[in-house]
Z-matrix of the N, CA and C atoms (Angstrom, degrees):
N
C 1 1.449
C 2 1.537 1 111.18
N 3 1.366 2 118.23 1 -62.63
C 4 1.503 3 132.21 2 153.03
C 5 2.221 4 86.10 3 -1.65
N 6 1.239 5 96.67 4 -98.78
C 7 1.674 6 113.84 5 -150.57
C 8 1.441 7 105.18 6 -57.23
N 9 1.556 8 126.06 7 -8.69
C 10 1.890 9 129.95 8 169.64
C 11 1.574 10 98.12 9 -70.95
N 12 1.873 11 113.27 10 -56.01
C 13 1.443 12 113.11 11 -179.35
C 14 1.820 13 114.07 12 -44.80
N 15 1.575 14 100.02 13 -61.40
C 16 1.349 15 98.97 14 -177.47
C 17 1.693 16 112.13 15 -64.72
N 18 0.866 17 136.62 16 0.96
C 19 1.185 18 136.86 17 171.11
C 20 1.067 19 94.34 18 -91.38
N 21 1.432 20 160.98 19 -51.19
C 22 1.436 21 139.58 20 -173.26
C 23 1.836 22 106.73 21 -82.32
N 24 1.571 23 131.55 22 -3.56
C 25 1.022 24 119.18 23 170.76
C 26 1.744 25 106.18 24 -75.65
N 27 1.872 26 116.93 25 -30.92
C 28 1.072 27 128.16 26 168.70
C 29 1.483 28 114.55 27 -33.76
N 30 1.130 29 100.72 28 -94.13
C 31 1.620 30 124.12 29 -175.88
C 32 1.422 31 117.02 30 -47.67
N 33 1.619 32 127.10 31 -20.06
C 34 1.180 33 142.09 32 137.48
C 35 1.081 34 111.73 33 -1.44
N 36 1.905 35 78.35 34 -84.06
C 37 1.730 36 100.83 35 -145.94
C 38 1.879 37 90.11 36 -84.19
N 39 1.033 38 137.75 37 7.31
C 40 1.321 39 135.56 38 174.37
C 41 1.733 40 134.04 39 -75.37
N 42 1.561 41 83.26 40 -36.09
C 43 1.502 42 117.86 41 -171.95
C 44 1.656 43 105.84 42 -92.06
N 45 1.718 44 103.15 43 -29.91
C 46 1.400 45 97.39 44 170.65
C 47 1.841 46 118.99 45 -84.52
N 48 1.362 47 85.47 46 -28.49
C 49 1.901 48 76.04 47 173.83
C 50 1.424 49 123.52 48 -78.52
N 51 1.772 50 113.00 49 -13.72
C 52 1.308 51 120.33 50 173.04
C 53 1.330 52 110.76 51 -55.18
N 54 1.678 53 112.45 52 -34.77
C 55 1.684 54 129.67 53 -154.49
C 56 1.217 55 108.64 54 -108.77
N 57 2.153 56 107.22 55 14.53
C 58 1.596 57 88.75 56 171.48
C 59 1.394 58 96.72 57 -93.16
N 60 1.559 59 136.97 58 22.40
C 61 1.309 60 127.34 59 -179.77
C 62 1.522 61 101.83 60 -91.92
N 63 1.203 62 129.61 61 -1.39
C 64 1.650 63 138.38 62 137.04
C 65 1.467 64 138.34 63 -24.01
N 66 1.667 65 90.31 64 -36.79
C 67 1.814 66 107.59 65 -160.07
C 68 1.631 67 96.48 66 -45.00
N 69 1.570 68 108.71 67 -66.02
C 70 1.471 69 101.00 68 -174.07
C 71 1.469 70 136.44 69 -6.78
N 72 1.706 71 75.29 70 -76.34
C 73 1.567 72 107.72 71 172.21
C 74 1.629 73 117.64 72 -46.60
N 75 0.945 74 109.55 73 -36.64
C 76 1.923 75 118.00 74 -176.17
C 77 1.145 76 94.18 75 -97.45
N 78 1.218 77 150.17 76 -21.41
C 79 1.772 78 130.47 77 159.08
C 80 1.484 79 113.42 78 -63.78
N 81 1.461 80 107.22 79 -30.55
C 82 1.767 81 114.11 80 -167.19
C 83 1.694 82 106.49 81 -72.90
N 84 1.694 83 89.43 82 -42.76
C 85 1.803 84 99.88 83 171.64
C 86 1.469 85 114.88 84 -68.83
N 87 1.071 86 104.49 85 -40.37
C 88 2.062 87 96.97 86 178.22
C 89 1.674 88 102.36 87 -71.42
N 90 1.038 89 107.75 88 -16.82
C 91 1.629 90 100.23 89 178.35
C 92 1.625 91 109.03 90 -64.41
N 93 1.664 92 106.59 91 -64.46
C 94 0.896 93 124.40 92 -162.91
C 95 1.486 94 96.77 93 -58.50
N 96 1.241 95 128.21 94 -57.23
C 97 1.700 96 127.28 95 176.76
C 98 1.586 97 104.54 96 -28.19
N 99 1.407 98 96.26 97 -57.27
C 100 1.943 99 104.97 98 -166.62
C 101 1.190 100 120.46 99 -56.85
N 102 1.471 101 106.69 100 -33.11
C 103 1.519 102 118.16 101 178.55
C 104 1.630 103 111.48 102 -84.68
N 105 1.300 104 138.05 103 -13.91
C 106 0.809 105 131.38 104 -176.79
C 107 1.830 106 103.64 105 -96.49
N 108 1.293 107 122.64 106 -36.38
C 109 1.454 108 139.64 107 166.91
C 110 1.716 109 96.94 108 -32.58
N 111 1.338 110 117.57 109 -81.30
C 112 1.176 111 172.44 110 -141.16
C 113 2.084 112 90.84 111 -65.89
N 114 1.519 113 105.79 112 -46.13
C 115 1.057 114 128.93 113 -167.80
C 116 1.612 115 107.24 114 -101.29
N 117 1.188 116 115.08 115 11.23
C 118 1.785 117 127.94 116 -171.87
C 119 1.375 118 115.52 117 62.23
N 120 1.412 119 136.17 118 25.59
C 121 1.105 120 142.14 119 176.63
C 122 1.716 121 87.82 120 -81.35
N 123 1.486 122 84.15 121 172.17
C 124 1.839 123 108.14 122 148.67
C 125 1.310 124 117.59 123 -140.27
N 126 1.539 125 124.91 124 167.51
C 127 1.190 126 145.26 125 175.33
C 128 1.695 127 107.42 126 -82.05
N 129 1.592 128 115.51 127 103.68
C 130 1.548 129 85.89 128 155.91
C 131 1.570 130 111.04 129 -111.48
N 132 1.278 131 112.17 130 178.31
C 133 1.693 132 118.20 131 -167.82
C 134 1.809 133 97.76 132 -126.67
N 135 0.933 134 119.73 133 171.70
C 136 1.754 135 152.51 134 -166.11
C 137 1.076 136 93.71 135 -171.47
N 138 1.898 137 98.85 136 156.38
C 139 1.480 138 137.48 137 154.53
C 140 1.366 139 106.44 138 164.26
N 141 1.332 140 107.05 139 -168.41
C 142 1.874 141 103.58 140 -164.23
C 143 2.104 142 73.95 141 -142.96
N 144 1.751 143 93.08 142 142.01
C 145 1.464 144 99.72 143 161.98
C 146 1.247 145 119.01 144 60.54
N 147 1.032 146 138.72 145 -119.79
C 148 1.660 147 149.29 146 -168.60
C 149 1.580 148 83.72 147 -80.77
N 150 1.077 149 139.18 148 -71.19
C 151 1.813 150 134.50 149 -153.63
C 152 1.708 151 72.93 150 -71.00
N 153 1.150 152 151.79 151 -70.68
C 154 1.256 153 126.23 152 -174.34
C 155 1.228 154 112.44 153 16.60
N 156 1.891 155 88.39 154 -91.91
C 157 1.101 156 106.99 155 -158.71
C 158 1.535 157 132.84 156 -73.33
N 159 1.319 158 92.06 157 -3.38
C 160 1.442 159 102.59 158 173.64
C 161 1.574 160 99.30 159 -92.10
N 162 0.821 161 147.48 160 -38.91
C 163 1.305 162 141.25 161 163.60
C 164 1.788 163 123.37 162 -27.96
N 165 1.473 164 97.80 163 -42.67
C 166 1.257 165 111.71 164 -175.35
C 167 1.830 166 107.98 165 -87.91
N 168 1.336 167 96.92 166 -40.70
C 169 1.859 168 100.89 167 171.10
C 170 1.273 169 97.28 168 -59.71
N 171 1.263 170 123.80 169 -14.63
C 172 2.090 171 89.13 170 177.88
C 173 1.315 172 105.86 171 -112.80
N 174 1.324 173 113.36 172 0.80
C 175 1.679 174 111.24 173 169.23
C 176 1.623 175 102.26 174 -73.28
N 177 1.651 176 119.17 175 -37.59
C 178 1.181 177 109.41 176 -167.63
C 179 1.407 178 113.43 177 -74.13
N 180 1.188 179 121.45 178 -34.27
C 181 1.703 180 141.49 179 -179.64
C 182 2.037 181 98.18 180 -58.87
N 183 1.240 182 93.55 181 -47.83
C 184 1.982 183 81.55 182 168.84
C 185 1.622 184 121.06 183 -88.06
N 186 1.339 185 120.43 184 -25.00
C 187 0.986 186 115.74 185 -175.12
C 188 1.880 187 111.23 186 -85.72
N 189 1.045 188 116.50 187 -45.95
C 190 1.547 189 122.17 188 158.00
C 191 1.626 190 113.89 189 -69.86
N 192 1.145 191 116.95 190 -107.21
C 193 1.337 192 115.83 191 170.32
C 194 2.307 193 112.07 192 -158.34
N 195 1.081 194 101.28 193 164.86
C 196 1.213 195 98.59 194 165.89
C 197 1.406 196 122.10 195 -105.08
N 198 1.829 197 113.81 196 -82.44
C 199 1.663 198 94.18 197 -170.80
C 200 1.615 199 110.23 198 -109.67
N 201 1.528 200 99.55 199 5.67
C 202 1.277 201 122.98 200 -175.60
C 203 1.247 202 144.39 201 -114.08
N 204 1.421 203 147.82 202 159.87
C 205 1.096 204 119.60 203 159.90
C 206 1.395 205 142.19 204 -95.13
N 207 1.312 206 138.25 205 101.39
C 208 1.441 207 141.97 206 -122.01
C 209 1.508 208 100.81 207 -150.09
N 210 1.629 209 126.80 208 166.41
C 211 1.256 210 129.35 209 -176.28
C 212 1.940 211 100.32 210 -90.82
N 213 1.324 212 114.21 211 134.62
C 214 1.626 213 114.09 212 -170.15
C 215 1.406 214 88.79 213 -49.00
N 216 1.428 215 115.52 214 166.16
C 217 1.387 216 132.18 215 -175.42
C 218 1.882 217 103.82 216 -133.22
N 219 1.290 218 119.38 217 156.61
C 220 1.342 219 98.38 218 -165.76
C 221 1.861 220 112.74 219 -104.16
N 222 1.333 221 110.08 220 127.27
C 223 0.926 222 90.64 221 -170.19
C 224 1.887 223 101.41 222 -149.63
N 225 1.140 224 118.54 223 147.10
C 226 2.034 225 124.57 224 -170.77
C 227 1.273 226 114.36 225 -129.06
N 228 1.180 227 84.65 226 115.85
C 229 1.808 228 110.82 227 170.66
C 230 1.895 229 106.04 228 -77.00
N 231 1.518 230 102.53 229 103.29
C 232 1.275 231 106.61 230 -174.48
C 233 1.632 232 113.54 231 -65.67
N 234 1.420 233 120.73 232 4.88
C 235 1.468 234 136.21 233 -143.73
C 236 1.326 235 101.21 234 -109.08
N 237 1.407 236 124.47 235 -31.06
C 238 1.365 237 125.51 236 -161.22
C 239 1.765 238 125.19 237 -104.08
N 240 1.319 239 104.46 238 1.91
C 241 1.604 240 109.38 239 174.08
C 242 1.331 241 110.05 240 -87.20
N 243 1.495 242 133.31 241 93.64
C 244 1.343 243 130.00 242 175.03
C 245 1.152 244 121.31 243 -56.44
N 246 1.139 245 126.61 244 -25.41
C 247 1.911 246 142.02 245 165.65
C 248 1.431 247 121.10 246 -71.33
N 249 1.325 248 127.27 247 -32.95
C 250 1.260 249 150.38 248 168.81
C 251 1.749 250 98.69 249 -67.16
N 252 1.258 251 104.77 250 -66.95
C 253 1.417 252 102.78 251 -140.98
C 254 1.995 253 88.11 252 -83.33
N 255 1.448 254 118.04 253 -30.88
C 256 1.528 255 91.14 254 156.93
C 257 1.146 256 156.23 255 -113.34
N 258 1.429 257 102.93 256 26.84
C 259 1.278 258 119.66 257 143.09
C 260 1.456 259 131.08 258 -49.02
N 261 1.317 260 102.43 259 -50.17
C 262 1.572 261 124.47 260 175.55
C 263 1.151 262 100.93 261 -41.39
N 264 1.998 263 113.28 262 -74.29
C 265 1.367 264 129.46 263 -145.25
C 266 1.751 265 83.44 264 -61.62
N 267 1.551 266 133.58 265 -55.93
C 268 1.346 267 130.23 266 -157.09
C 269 1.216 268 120.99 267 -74.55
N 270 1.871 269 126.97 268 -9.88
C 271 1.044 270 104.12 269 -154.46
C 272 1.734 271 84.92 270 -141.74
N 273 1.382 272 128.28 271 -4.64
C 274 1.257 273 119.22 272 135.81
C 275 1.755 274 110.25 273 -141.30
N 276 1.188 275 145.56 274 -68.33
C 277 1.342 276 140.52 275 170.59
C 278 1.297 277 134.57 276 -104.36
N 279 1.100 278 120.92 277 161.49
C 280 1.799 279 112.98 278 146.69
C 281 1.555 280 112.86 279 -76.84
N 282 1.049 281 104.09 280 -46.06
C 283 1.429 282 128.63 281 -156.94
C 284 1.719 283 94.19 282 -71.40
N 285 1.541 284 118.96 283 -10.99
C 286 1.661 285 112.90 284 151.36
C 287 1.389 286 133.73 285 -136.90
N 288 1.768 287 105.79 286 55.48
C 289 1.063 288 109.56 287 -177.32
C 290 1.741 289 113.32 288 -83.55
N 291 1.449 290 107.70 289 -20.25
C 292 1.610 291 119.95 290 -173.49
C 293 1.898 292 97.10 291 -92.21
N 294 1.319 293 116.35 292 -42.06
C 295 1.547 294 111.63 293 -167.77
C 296 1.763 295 99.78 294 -82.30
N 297 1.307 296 125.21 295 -28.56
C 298 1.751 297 114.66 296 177.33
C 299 1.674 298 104.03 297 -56.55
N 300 1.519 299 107.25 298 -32.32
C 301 2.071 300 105.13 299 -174.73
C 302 1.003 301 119.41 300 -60.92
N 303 1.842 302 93.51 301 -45.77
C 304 1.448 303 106.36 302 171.23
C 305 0.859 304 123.75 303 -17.99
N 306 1.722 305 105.48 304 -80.30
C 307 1.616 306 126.20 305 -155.23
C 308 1.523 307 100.89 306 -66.78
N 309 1.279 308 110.11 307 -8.87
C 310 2.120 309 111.78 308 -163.72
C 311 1.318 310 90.21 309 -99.14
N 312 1.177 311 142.33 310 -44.37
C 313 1.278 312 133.78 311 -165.76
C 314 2.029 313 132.97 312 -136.62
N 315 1.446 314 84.65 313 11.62
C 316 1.564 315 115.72 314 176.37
C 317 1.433 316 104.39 315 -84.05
N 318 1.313 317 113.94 316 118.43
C 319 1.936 318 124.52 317 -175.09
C 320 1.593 319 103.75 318 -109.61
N 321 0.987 320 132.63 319 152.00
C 322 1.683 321 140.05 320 141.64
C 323 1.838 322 95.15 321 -36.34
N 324 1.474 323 99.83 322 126.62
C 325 1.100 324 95.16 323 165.44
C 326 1.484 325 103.23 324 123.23
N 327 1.322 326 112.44 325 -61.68
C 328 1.643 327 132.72 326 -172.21
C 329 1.494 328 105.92 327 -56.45
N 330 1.460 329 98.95 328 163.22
C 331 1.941 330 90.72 329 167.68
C 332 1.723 331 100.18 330 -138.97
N 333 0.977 332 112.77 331 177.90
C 334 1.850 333 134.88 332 -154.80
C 335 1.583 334 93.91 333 -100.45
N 336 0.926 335 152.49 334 166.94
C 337 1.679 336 146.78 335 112.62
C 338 1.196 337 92.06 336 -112.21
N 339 1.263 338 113.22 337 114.78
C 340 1.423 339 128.40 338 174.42
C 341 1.568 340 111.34 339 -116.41
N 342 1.769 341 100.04 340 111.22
C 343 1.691 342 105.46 341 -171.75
C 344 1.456 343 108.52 342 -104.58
N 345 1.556 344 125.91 343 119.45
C 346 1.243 345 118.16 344 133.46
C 347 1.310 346 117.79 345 -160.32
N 348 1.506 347 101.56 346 154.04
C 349 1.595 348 118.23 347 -160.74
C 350 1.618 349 117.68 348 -60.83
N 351 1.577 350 115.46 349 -45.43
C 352 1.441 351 117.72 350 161.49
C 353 1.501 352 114.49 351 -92.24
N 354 1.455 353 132.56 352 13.79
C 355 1.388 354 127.69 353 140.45
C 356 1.987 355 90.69 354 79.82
N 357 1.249 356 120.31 355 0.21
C 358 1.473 357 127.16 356 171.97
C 359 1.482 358 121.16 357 -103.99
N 360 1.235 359 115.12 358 4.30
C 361 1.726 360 121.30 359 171.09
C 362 1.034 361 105.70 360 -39.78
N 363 1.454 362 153.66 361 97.49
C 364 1.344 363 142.01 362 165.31
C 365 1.780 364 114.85 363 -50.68
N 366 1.693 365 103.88 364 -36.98
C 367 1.592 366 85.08 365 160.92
C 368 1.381 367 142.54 366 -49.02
N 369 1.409 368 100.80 367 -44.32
C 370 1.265 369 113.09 368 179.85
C 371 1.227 370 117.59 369 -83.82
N 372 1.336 371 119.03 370 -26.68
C 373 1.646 372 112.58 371 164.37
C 374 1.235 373 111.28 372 -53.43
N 375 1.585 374 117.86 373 -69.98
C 376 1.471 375 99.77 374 164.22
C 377 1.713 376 141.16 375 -21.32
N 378 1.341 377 99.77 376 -49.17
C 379 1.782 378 125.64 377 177.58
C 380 1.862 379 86.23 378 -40.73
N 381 1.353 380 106.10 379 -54.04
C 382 1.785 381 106.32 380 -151.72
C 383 1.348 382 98.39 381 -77.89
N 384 1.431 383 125.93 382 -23.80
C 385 1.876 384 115.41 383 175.90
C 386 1.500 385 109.42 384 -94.74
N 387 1.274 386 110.78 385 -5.18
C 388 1.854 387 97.31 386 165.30
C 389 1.726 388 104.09 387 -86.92
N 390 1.116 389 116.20 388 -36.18
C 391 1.887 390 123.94 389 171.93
C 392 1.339 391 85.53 390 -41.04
N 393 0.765 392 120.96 391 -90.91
C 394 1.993 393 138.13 392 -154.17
C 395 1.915 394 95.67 393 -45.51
N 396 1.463 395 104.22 394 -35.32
C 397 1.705 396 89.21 395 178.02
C 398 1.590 397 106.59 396 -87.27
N 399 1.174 398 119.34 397 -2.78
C 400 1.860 399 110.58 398 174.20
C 401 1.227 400 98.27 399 -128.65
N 402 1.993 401 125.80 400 49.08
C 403 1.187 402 120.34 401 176.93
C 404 1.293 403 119.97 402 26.32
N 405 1.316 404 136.36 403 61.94
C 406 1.261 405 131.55 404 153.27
C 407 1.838 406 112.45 405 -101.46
N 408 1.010 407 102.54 406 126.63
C 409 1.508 408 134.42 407 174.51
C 410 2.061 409 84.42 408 -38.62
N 411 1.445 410 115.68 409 140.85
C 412 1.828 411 132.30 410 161.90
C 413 1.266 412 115.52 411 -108.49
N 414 1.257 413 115.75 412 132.31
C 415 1.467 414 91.94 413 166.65
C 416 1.970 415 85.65 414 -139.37
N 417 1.419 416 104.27 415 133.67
C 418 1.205 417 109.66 416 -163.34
C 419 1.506 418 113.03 417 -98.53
N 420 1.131 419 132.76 418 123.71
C 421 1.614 420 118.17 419 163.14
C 422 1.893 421 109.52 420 -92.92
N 423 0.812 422 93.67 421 150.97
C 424 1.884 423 88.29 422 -153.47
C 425 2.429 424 81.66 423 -156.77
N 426 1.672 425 78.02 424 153.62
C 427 1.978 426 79.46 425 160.33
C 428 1.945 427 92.04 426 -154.57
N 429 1.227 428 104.82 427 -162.15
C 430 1.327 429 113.55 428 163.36
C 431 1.431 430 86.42 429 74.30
N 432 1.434 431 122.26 430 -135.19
C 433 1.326 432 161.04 431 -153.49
C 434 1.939 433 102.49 432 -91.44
N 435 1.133 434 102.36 433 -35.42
C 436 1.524 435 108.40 434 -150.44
C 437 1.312 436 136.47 435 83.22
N 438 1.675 437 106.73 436 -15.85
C 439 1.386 438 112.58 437 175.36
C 440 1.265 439 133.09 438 35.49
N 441 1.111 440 133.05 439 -147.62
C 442 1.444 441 121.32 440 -144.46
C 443 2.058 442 98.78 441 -104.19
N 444 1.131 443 107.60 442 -14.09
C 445 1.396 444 101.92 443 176.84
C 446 2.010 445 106.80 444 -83.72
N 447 1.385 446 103.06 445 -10.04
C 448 1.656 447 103.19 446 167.63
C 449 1.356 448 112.21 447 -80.86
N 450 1.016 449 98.80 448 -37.50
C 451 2.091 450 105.20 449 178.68
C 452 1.621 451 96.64 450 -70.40
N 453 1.491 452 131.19 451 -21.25
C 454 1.529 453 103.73 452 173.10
C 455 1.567 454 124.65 453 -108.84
N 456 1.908 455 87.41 454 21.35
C 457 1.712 456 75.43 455 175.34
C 458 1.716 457 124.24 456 -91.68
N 459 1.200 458 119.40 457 -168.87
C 460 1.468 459 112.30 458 -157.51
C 461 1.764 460 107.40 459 -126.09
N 462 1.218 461 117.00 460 163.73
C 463 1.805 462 102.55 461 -164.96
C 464 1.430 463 108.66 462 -63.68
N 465 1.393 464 119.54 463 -25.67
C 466 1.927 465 104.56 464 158.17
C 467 1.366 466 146.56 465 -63.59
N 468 1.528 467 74.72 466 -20.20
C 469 1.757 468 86.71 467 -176.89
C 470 1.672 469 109.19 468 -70.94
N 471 1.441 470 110.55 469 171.88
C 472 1.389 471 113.31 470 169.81
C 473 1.759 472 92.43 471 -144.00
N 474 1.788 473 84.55 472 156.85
C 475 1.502 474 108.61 473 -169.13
C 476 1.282 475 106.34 474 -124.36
N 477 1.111 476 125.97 475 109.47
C 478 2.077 477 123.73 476 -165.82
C 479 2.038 478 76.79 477 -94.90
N 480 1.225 479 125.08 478 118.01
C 481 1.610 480 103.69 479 160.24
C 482 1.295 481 87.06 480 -144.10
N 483 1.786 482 103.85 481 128.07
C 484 1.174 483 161.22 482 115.50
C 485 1.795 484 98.78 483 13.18
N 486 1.649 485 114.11 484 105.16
C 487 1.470 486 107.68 485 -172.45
C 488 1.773 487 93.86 486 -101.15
N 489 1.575 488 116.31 487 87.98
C 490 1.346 489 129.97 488 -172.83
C 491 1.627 490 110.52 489 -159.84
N 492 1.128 491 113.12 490 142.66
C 493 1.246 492 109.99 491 166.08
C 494 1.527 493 131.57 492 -112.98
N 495 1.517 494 110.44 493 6.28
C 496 1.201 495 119.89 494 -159.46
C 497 1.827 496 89.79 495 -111.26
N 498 1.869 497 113.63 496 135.07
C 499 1.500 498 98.26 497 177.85
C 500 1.404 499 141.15 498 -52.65
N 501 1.262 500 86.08 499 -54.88
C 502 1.903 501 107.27 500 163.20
C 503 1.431 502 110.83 501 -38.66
N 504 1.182 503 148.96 502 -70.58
C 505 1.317 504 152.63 503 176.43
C 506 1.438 505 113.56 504 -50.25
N 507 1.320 506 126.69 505 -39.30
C 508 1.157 507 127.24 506 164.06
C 509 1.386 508 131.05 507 -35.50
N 510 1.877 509 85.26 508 -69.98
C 511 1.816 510 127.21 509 162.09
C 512 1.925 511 115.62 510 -29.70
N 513 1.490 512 90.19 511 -58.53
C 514 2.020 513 101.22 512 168.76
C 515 1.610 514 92.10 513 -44.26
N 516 1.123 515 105.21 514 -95.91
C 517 1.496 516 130.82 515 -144.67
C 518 1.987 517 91.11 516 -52.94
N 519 1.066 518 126.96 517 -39.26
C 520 1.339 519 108.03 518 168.17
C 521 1.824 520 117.82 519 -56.13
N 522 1.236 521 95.54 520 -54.46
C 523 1.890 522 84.62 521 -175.30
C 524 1.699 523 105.36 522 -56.61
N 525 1.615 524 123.33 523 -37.96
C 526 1.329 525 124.80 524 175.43
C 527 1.740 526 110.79 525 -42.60
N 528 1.488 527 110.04 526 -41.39
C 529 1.444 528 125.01 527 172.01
C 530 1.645 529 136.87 528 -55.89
N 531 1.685 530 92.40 529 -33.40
C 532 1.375 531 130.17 530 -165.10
C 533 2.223 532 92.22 531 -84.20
N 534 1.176 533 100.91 532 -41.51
C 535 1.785 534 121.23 533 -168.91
C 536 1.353 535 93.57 534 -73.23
N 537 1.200 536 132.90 535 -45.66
C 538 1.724 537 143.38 536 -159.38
C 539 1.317 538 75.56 537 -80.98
N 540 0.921 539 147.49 538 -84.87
C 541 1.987 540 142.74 539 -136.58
C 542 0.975 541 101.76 540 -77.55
N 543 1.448 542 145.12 541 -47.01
C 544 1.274 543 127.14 542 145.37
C 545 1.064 544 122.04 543 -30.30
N 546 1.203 545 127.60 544 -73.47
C 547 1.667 546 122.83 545 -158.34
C 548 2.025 547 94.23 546 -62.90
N 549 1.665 548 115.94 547 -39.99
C 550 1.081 549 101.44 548 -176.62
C 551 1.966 550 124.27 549 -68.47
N 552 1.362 551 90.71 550 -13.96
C 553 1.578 552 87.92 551 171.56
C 554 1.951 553 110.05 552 -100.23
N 555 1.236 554 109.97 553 -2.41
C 556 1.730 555 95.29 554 151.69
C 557 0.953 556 115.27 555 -77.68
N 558 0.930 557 115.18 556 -50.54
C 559 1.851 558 125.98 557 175.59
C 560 1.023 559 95.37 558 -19.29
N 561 1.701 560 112.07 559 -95.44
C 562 1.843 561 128.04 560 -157.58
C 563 1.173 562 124.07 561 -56.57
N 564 2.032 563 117.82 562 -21.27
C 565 1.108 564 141.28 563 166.39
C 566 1.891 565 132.57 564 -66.39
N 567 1.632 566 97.67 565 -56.98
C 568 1.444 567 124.76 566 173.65
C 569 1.351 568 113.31 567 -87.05
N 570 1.321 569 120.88 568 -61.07
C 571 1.804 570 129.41 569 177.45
C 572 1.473 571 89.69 570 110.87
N 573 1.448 572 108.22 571 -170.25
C 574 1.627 573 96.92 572 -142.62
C 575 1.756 574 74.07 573 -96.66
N 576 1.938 575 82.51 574 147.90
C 577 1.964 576 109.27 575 164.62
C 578 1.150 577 123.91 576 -61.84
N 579 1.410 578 130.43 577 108.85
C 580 1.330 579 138.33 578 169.64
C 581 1.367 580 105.56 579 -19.96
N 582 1.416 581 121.51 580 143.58
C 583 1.357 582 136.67 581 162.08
C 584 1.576 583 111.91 582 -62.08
N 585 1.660 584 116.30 583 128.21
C 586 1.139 585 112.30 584 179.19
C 587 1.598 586 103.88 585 -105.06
């Protein structure tokens, strides 16, 4: 048992150094977050399950705070209205419980965090073609292949995907992703944190 554990601290830490060839890409996305913040937009997030919940951990990290102390910033976890989201599923889809918000509360200006691990959520694919109809800026967390929500993004959008195929490993390196855009939108927002 010992050598199964250390075998997943392995492959961990493998998948994350593969995915620091990302950084770019996650400075360009915390930019784009910052500038849209910055510009009275907000961030909203999607995912199903585990990207759920990571969806919602980075709404809370902008809307409360992350490592700092800062004014809340506005930001919606499309994941968390139990009335919203089954209504949707019951009274026309699943497959548009994230793209109906969209269109209700998605501005020019705003951007998407759109999470999922095989990049085939049909919710969230959807999520990324109602963005694109109320110009909102995507920024995709995706692993594997990228699947079919990479084939619908658009030349603004950005796609951070995760060079893994296994969920769990993905899952790490997304919240690791989720920590970078934060810290990169205090950054561009606050300026750098005094030394403690």
């Amino acid at each position: 048992m010992d050598d199964r554990v250390l075998e997943h601290f392995r492959e961990s830490l493998a998948v994350k150094e593969a995915s620091a060839a990302l950084a770019p890409a996650i400075a360009a996305a915390g930019s784009r977050m910052a500038r849209s913040l910055s510009g009275g937009g907000k961030i909203l997030s999607c995912g199903n399950g585990g990207s759920a919940a990571d969806a919602q951990h980075f709404s809370s990290e902008l809307l409360n705070r992350f490592e700092r102390e800062r004014p809340a910033m506005p930001a919606v976890a499309l994941t968390t209205d139990s009335s919203t989201l089954t209504s949707i599923g019951n009274d026309y889809d699943y497959a548009e419980i994230f793209a109906k918000q969209i269109r209700a509360l998605g501005r020019s200006g705003d951007v998407l965090l759109a999470i999922s691990t095989s990049g085939n959520s049909e919710n969230v694919r959807r999520a990324v073609g109602a963005a694109r109809e109320r110009d909102v800026a995507v920024v995709a967390l995706t692993g594997r292949d990228g699947g079919t929500i990479a084939a619908e993004l658009g030349d603004r959008d950005i796609e951070l995907r995760v060079p893994a195929d296994r969920t769990c490993r993905i899952q790490e390196v997304h919240l690791l992703i989720i920590h970078c855009l934060c810290d990169a939108i205090d950054e561009a927002l606050w300026g750098q944190e005094p030394a403690t």
